[in-house]
C-alpha positions as CSV (number, residue, x, y, z in Angstrom):
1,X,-73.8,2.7,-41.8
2,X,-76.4,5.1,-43.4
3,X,-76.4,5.8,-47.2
4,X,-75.6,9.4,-45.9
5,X,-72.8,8.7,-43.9
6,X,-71.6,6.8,-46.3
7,X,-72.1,9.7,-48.9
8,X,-70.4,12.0,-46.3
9,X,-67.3,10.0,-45.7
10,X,-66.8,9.6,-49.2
11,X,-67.2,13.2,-50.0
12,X,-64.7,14.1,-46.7
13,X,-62.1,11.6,-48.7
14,X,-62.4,13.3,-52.2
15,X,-61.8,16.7,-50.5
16,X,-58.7,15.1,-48.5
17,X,-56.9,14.0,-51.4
18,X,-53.5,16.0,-52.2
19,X,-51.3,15.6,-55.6
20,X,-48.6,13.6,-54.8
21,X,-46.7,13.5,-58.2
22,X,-47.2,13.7,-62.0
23,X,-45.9,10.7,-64.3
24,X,-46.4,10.6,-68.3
25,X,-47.6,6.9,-68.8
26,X,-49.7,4.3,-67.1
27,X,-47.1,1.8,-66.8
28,X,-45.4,3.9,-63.9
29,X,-48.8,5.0,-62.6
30,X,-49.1,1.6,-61.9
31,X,-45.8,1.0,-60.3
32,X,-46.2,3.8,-57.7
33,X,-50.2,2.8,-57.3
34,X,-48.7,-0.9,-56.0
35,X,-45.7,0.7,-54.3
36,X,-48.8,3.0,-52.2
37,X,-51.1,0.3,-52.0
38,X,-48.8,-2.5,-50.3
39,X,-48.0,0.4,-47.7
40,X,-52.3,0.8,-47.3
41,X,-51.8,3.8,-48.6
42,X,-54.5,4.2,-51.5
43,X,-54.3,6.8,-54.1
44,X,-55.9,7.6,-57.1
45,X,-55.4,8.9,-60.5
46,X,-56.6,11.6,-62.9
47,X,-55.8,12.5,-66.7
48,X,-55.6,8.3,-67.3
49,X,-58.5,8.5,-69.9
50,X,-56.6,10.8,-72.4
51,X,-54.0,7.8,-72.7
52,X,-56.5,4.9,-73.0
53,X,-58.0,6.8,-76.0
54,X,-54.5,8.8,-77.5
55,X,-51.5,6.4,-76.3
56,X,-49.1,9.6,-76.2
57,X,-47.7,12.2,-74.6
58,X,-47.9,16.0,-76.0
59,X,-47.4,19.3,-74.4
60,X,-48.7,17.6,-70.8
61,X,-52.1,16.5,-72.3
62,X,-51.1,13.1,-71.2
63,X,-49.9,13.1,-67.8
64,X,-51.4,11.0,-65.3
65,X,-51.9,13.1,-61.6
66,X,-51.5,10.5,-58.3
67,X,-53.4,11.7,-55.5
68,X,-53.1,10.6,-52.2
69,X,-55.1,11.2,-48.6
70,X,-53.6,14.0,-47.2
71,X,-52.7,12.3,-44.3
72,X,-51.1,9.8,-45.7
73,X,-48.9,12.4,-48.3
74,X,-45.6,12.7,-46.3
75,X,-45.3,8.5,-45.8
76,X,-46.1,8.3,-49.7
77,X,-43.5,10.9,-50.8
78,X,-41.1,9.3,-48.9
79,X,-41.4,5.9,-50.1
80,X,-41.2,7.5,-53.8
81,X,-37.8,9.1,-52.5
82,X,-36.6,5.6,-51.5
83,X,-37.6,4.1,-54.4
84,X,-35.8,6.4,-56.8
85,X,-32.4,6.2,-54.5
């Protein structure tokens, strides 16, 4: 594959990402992240540096976003369903 396809494809996957839920700490980030990922469903966080430098949690500074591929965001939310039951 070109460097530009490769480029592309990676782009098309950043803008295909949806928010699949909002946790406060990276030990459950982690949990759902392996939950996802030994369904192939890869997701990725945002908001993780604030904790690495500030281990707390104030007025949502320190929430931790999960995204998901959009296509795979129905599966993912309901595997988090079944988990919580």
């Amino acid at each position: 594959m070109t460097e530009e396809k490769t480029k592309a494809k990676n782009e098309r996957q950043k803008t295909d990402l949806k928010e699949l839920i909002r946790v406060w700490g990276p030990v459950e980030a982690e949990v759902i992240k392996s939950l996802l990922e030994s369904e192939g469903i890869p997701c990725f966080f945002k908001g993780l540096m604030l904790q690495t430098l500030y281990p707390f949690s104030a007025d949502g500074m320190g929430e931790i976003k999960i995204f998901v591929p959009e296509k795979d965001l129905e599966i993912a939310k309901k595997l988090l369903e079944n988990r919580e039951q």
